[in-house]
C-alpha positions in Angstrom: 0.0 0.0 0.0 1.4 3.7 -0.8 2.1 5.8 2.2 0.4 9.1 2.2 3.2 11.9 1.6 3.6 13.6 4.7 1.9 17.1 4.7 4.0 19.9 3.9 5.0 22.0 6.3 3.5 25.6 6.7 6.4 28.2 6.1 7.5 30.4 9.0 6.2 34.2 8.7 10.1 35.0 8.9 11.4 38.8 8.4 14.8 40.1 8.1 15.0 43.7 8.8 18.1 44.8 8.5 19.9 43.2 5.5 22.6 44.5 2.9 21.6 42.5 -0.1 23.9 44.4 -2.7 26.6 43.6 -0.3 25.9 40.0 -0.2 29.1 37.2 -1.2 27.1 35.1 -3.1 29.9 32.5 -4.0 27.8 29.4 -2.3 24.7 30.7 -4.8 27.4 30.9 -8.1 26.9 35.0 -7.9 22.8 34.7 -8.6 21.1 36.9 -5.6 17.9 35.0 -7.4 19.0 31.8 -5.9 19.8 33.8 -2.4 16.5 35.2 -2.3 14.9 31.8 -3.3 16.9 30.0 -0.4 15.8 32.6 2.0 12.6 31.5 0.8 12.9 28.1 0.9 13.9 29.1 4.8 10.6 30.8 5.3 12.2 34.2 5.0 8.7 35.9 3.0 10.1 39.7 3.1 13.7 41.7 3.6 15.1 45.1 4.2 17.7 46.3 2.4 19.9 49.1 4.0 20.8 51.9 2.3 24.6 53.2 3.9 25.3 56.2 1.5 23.7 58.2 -1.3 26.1 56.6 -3.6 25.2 53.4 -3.5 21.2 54.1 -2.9 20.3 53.3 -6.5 21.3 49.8 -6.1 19.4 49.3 -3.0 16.2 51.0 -4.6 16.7 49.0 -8.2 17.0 45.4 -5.5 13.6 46.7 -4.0 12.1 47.6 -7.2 12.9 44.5 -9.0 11.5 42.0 -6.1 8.9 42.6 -4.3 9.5 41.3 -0.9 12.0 43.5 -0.3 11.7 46.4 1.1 14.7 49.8 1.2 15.6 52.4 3.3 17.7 55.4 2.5 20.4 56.8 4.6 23.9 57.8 5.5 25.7 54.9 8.2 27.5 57.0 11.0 30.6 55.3 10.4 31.1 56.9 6.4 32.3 59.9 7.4 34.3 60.0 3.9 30.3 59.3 2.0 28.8 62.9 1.2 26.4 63.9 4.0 22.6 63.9 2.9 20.8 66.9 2.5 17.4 66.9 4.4 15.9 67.6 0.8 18.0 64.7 -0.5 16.2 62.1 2.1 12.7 63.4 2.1 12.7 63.3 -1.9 14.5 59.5 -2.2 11.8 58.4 1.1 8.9 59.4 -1.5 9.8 56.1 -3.1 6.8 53.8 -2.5 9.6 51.2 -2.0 12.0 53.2 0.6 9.8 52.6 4.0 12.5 53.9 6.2 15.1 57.0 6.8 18.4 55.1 7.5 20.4 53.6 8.4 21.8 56.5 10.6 23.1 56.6 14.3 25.8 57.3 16.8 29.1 55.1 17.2 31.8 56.1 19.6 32.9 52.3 19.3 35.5 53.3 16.1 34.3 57.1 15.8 34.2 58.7 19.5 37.2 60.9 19.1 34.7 63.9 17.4 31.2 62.7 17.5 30.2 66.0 16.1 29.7 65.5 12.6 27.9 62.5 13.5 25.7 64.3 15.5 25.2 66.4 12.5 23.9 64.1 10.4 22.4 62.4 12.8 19.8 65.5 13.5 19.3 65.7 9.5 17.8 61.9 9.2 15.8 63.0 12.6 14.6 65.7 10.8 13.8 63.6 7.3 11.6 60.9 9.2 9.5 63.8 11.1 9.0 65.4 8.0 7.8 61.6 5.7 6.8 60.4 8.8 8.9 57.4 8.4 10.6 55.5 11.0 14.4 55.4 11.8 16.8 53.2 11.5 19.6 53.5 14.5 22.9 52.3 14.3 24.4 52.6 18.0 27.5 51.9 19.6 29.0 53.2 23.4 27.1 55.9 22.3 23.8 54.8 24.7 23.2 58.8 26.5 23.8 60.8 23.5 21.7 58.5 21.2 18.6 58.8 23.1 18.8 62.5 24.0 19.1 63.3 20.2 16.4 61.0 19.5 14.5 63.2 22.1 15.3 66.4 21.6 14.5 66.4 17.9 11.7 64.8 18.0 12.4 61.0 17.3 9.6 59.7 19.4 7.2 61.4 17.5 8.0 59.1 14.1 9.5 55.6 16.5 12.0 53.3 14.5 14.4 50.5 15.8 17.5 50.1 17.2 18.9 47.6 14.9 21.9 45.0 15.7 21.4 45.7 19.4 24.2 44.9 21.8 23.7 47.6 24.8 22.1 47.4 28.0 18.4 46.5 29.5 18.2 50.2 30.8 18.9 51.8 26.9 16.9 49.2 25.3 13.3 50.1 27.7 14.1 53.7 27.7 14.0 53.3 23.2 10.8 51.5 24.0 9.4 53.7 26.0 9.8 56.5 23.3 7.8 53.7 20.7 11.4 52.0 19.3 11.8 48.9 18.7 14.8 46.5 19.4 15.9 44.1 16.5 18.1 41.1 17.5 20.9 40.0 15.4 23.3 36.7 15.2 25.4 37.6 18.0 22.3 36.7 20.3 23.3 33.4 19.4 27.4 33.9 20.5 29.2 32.3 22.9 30.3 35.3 24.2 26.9 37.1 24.3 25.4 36.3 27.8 24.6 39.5 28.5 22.5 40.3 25.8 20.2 36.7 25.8 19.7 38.2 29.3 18.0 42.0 27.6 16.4 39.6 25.0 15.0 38.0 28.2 13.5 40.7 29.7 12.1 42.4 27.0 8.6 42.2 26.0 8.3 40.2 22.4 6.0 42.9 21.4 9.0 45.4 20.8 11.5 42.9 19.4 12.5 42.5 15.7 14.9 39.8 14.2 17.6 40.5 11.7 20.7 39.1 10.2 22.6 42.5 9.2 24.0 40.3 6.0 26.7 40.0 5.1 28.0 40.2 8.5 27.7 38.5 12.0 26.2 35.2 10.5 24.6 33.4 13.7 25.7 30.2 15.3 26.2 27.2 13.2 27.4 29.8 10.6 29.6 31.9 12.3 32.9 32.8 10.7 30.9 32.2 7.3 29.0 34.8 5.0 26.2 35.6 6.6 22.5 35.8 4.5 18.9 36.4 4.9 17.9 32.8 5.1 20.1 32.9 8.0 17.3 34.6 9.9 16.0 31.8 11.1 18.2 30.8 13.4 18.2 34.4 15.4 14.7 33.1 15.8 15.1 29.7 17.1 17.7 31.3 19.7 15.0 34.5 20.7 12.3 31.8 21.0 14.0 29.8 23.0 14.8 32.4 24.9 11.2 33.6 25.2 10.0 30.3 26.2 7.5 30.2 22.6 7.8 28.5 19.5 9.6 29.3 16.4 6.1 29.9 14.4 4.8 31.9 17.3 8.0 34.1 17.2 8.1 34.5 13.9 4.5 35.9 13.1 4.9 38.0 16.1 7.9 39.4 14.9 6.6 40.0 11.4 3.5 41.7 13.3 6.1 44.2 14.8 7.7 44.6 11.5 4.8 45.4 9.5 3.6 47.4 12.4 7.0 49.7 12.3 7.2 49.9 8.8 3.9 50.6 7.6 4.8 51.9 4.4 5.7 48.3 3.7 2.6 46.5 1.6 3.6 42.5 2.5 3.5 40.3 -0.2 1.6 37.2 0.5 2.6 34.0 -0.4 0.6 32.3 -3.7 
């Protein structure tokens, strides 16, 4: 008698929000992002968001967005390229139009590799405040030892008003509720699943699933059993196995939760549902 093929298994509702896919090494995919994309996929990885780091680059990430539609762009200038050309505020509110770009970022503090004169960070930091008040799109925040002067910029200039993420976090409990507090959310990379990284699994802990997102931050920091290896959205899904586990709930239950938040955040974003 012929055995019934087992039922398939219902994909995971998996997000990555904070990805670099024109950055990707896509050696193990023989240089096709398609077949990245696919695996990511094939992961249950249904929707990205590719980070734009400087004006120069920008069009790639918008033509990436444009040409498949679960992924998503932002637009922005990364606090560590002090040598990219600063964005205008005119400059970011006229790329955000964009129906793809849902985002102003990725933009930030770090004192980590850039504390000697923080000022021109701060700088720019204002001007992509300033962009997201005026779309009304959320922010992107890279931050790094940089935990007082990234929230009282985000307060003083009215960050709170539009929310947005911390993204890659690594600091402590006390930064991560006060971001929540002003209606950020914190997004959880690979490291959570480090050796070293007992200190954050302890913040991922304590915060409240409703304010967490999962990312990968591709092509870097690839998660336990990847590490040391290029990191990719598909990847995704094991920075959810280690933040349910963490949360005491299933994978599926994380990862429809988590795609809640992100959808929530990013309301720009218009999901693409699986056929």
């Amino acid at each position: 008698m012929t055995q019934p093929s087992p039922a398939r298994a219902e994909p995971l509702p998996l997000v990555d929000s904070h990805c670099h896919l024109d950055r990707l090494d896509l050696t193990a995919h023989h240089g096709d992002l398609g077949a990245a994309l696919r695996a990511a996929e094939a992961a249950g990885v249904g929707h990205m968001l590719c980070i734009g780091v400087d004006l120069e680059t920008f069009p790639d990430v918008l033509a990436l967005a444009e040409q498949w539609p679960q992924v998503f762009a932002t637009v922005g200038v990364h606090p560590l390229y002090r040598k990219s050309r600063a964005a205008t505020l005119d400059e970011l509110i006229q790329h955000a139009a964009h129906p793809k770009v849902v985002a102003i970022g990725e933009t930030g503090l770090d004192y980590f590799y850039a504390g000697d004169d923080p000022s021109w960070q701060h700088t720019r930091f204002i001007t992509h405040i300033q962009a997201a008040r005026a779309t009304g799109l959320p922010l992107v925040v890279h931050t790094r030892d940089a935990r007082e002067d990234t929230l009282a910029l985000v307060r003083e200039h009215g960050g709170a008003e539009v929310r947005g993420v911390l993204h890659c976090f690594t600091e402590n409990l006390a930064m991560a509720e006060a971001a929540i507090d002003m209606g950020f959310m914190i997004s959880i990379s690979g490291i959570v699943t480090f050796n070293n990284a007992a200190d954050l699994r302890e913040v991922v802990r304590a915060l409240p699933v409703e304010s967490l997102l999962i990312e990968t931050d591709s092509p870097w920091l690839a998660p336990v059993p990847y590490r040391g290896k290029p990191n990719e959205p598909r990847h995704v899904a094991e920075v959810a196995r280690c933040v349910a586990d963490l949360k005491g709930m299933s994978v599926a239950d994380l990862a429809a939760q988590t795609r809640a938040n992100f959808f929530s955040l990013f309301s720009k974003a218009v999901p693409v549902e699986a056929s």
